[in-house]
C-alpha positions, 0 to 999 in steps of 0.5 A: 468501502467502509468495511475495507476502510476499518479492515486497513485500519485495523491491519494497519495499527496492529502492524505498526504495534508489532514493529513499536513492540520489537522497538520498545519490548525488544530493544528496550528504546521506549523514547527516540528524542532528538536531545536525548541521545543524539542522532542514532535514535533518530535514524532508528526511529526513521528506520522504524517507519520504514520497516512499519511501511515495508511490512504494511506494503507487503500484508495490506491490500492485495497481500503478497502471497495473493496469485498475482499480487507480487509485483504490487505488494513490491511496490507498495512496500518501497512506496510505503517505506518512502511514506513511511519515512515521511510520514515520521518526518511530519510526526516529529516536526508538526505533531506536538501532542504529548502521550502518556504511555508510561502505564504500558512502559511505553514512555512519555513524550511528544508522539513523534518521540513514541514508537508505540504511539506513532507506528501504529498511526503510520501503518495504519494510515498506509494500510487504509489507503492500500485496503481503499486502493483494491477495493471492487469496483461498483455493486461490489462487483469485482472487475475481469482483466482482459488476461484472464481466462474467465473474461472472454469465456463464453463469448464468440470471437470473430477473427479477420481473415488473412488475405492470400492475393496480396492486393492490399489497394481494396483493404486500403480504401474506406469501408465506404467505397468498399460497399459501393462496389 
C-alpha cells in the first residue's frame, strides 16, 4: 500500500509539472493573480487543474489502455477534473503560503497563483487517491471478478434441472415438507 501510495504520488507531481510546464515554458504565464490581469488568468488557471485532473484520471490507477480500465479511467478523469477544478479553488482561497520559484523562472507568489507549484500538488494528490483505489485486496492477492474466465475455472457447476411435468405446487413447498415425503 505504501508502495502504491509514493507511485501515485510521484505520478501524480510529474502530471501536474508537465501540465504547469506547457503553462509557464509554453504560454510564458509564470504567475495567475486575480489582480494582475483580470479574470482570464484566472479562468486558465482553473482550467489548468482540470486538464492536470483529466490527464492524472486518465494515467492513474488503472491506466486507460489497461483491457478493462475504459469506463474507469473515464470516470476519474471527469471526477478528477471536478476535484481538480476545486482543488485549485481551496488553493487559492485558503492556502496563503508564499513560494519563490523565480530561480526556476517560475515566479513568485502565493501557491495558488503558481501553476508550477500548485499542479503538481493537485495531481499528485488525485494521483495517490486513484493508485489507493486499485490497490489488491489483502496479502497482496488480487481478487477474481465473477465475469472472468479464470474464476470458476476448475470448479464443478451443478445446475438444476428443467422440469418437464409442469406441476410447479411440489417445487413450491418448503425443502421441509418435500423430504418428508
Amino acid at each position: 500500500m505504501l508502495k502504491r501510495l509514493f507511485l501515485g504520488l510521484v505520478l501524480g507531481a510529474l502530471v501536474g509539472a508537465l501540465v504547469a510546464a506547457v503553462l509557464v515554458r509554453g504560454l510564458g504565464i509564470a504567475v495567475i493573480s486575480a489582480q494582475s490581469e483580470g479574470a482570464n488568468n484566472v479562468v486558465l488557471m482553473y482550467l489548468a487543474a482540470s486538464v492536470a485532473g483529466v490527464v492524472t484520471g486518465l494515467v492513474a490507477g488503472k491506466p486507460i489502455w489497461s483491457a478493462d480500465g475504459k469506463i474507469e479511467a473515464g470516470l476519474k478523469a471527469f471526477f478528477g477534473a471536478l476535484l481538480g477544478i476545486g482543488g485549485m479553488f481551496a488553493l487559492r482561497t485558503w492556502a496563503h503560503v508564499h513560494v519563490d520559484l523565480s530561480m526556476l523562472n517560475a515566479g513568485e507568489g502565493l501557491i495558488g497563483e503558481l501553476p508550477a507549484a500548485s499542479l503538481p500538488i493537485l495531481a499528485a494528490a488525485l494521483a495517490s487517491v486513484y493508485e489507493l483505489d486499485n490497490s489488491p485486496g489483502e496479502k497482496g492477492e488480487k481478487t477474481k471478478q465473477a465475469g472472468s474466465p479464470k474464476a470458476g475455472a476448475g470448479k464443478k457447476v451443478r445446475v438444476a434441472e428443467e422440469r418437464e411435468d409442469g406441476d410447479d405446487e411440489i417445487f413450491d413447498e418448503p425443502a421441509a415438507r418435500r423430504k418428508r415425503r
